[in-house]
C-alpha positions as CSV (number, residue, x, y, z in Angstrom):
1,X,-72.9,24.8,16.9
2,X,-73.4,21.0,15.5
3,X,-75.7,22.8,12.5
4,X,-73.4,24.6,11.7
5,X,-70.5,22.5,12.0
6,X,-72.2,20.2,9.7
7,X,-73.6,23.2,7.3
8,X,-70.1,23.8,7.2
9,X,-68.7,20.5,6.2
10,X,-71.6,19.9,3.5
11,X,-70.2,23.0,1.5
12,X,-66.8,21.9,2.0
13,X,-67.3,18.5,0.6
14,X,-69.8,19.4,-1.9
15,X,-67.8,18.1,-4.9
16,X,-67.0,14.7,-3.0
17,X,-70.5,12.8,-3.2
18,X,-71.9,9.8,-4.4
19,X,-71.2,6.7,-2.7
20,X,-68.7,5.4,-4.7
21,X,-66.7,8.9,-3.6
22,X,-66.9,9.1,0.0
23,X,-63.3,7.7,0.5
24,X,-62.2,11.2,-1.3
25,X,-63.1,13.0,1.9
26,X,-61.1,10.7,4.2
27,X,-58.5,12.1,6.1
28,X,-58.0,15.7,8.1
29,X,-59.1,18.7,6.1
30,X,-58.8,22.2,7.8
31,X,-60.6,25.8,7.1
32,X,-57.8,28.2,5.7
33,X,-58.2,32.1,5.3
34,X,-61.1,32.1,8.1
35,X,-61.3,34.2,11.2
36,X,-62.5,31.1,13.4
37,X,-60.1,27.9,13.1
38,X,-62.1,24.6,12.0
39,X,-60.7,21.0,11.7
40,X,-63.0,17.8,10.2
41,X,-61.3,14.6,10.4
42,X,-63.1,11.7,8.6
43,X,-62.1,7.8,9.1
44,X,-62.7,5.2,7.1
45,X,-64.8,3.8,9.2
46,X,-68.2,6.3,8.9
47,X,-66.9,8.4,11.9
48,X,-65.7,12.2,12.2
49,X,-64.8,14.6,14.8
50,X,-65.2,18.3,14.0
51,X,-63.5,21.1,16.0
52,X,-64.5,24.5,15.9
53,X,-64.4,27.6,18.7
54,X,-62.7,25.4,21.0
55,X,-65.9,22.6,21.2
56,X,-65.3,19.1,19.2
57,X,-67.9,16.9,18.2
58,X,-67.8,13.2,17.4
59,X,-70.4,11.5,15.5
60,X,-70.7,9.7,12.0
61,X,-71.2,10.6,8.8
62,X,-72.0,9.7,5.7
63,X,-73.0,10.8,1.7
64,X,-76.2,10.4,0.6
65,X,-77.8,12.2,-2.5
66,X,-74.8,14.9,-2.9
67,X,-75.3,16.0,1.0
68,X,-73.5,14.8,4.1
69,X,-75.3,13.8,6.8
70,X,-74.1,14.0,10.0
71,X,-75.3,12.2,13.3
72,X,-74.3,11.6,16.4
């Protein structure tokens, strides 16, 4: 589920990279128009939780060459 949690957020966030950007990302973003409900929530900070099918995962993240990169 984390790989594709993460898969997930990289597409989402595509367009918010470069390290000068990453504060464009902050904040609680939800999946609309999808059959499985999905939540990110990115803090200022370099942490996240993700919550998808019921599970959450907390870890930190951060952007590097136009990719997230998630860890926990």
């Amino acid at each position: 589920m984390r790989n594709l949690a993460v898969a997930i957020c990289a597409a989402l966030f595509l367009s918010a990279c470069g390290t000068g950007q990453q504060t464009l990302i902050l904040g609680r973003w939800e999946v609309e128009n999808s059959p499985m409900k999905m939540t990110a929530e990115f803090n200022g900070d370099g942490t996240a939780k993700l919550a998808m099918l019921g599970q959450t995962v907390q870890g930190r993240y951060k952007l590097e060459g136009g990719e997230l990169v998630w860890s926990t």
